[in-house]
C-alpha positions as CSV (number, residue, x, y, z in Angstrom):
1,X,-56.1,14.9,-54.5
2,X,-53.7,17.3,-52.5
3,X,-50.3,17.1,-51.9
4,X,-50.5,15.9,-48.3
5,X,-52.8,12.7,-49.5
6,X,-50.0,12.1,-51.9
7,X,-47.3,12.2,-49.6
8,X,-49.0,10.2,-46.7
9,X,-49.4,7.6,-49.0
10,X,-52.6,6.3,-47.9
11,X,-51.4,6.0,-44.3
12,X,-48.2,3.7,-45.4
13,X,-46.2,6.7,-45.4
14,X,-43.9,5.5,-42.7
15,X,-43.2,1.9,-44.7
16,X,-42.9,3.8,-48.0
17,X,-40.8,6.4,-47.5
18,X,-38.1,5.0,-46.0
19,X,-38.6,2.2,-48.5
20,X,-37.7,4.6,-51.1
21,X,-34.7,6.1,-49.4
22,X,-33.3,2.4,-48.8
23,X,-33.4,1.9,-52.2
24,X,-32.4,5.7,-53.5
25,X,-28.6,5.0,-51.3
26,X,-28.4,1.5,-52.1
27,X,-28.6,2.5,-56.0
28,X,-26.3,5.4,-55.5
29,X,-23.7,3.6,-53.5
30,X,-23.9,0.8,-56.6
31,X,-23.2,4.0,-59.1
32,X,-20.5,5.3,-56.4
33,X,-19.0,2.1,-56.5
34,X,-19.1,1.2,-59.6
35,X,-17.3,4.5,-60.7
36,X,-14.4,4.3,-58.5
37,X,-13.9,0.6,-59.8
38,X,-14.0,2.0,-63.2
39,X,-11.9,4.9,-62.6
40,X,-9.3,2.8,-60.9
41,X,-9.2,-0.1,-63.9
42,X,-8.7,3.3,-66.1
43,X,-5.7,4.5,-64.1
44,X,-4.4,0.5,-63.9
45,X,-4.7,0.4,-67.8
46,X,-3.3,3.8,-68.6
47,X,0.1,2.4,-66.6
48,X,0.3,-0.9,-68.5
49,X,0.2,1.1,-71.9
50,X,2.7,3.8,-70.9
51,X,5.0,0.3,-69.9
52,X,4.1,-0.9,-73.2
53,X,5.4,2.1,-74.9
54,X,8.2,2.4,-73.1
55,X,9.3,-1.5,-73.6
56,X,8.6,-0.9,-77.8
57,X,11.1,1.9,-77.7
């Protein structure tokens, strides 16, 4: 089995390939996503315990 036979996938090349991209940027957009959320609750939280702090004093 070479490369090439690999690749053209048995002749479904053109339905798998872009299959697999599809699904490669919806994942990464749900990991991009998902960061920035996180990243944003972190800033969000960091405020609310500086305020905390700040009140105690």
């Amino acid at each position: 089995m070479s490369i090439m036979t690999y690749l053209e996938m048995g002749g479904y090349a053109a339905y798998v390939w872009p299959a697999y991209g599809i699904s490669l940027l919806g994942i990464g957009g749900m990991v991009f996503w998902t960061l920035h959320g996180f990243r944003q609750v972190s800033r969000k939280l960091a405020l609310l315990e500086e305020e905390m702090k700040e009140d105690e004093s």
